[in-house]
C-alpha positions in Angstrom: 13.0 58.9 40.8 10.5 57.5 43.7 7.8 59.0 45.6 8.4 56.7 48.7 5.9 58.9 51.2 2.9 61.3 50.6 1.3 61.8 53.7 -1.4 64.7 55.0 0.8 67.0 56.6 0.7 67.1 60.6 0.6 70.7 61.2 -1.1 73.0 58.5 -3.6 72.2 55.4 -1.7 70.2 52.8 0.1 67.2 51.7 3.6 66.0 52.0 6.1 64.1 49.8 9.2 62.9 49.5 10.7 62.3 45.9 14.0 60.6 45.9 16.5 59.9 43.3 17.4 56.5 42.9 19.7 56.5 39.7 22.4 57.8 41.2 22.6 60.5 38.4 21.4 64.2 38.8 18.4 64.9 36.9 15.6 67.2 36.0 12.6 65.8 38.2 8.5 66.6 37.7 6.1 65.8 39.7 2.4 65.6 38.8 -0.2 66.5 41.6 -3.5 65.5 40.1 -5.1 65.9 43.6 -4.0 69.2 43.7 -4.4 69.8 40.2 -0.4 71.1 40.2 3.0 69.9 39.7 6.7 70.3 40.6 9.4 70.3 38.8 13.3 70.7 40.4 17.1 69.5 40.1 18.2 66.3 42.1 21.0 65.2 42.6 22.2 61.9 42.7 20.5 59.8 45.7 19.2 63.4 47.0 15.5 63.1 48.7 13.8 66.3 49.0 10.7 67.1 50.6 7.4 68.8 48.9 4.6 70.7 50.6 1.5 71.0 48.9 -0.8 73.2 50.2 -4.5 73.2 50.2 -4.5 76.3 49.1 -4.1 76.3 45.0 -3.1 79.7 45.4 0.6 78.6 47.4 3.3 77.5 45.0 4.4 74.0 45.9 7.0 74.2 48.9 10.7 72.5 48.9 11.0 72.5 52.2 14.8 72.4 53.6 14.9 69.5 56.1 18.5 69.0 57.2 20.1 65.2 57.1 22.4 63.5 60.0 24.8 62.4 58.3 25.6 58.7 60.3 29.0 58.1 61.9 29.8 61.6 62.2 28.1 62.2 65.2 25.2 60.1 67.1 22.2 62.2 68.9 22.2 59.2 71.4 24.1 60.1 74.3 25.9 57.0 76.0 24.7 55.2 78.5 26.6 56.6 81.4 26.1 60.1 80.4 22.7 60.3 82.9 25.3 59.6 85.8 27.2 62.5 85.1 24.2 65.2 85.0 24.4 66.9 88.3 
């Protein structure tokens, strides 16, 4: 498991992070927040990244927060590049 990003969080008092598995095995993961004085612990799942708030506030549990994934080659958010003609 990786810790690729921690970050201060853009909106709110806190710290983000992103712990990905990189084993390609499920796994019971912990995380150690000596900063915050707190840690995390949670199921991943092979190549799963999850995202972590951590708020300022020692009284506010860690936070998995539910960010949802594009899967690529399903669908693209980029529309082509003759769609602006068609907007009336």
């Amino acid at each position: 498991m990786v810790v690729p990003v921690v970050k201060r969080a853009e909106m709110g008092s806190g710290t983000v992070l992103r712990v990905w598995e990189v084993s390609g095995r499920r796994r019971r993961a912990q995380v150690t927040l000596p900063f915050h004085d707190r840690s995390w612990v949670g199921d991943l799942g092979p190549h799963q990244v999850r995202t972590l708030f951590v708020s300022d506030d020692p009284g506010i549990p860690v936070q998995d927060l539910d960010i949802p994934e594009l899967e690529l080659g399903v669908h693209s958010p980029v529309p082509s590049p003759d769609a602006a003609s068609r907007i009336p």
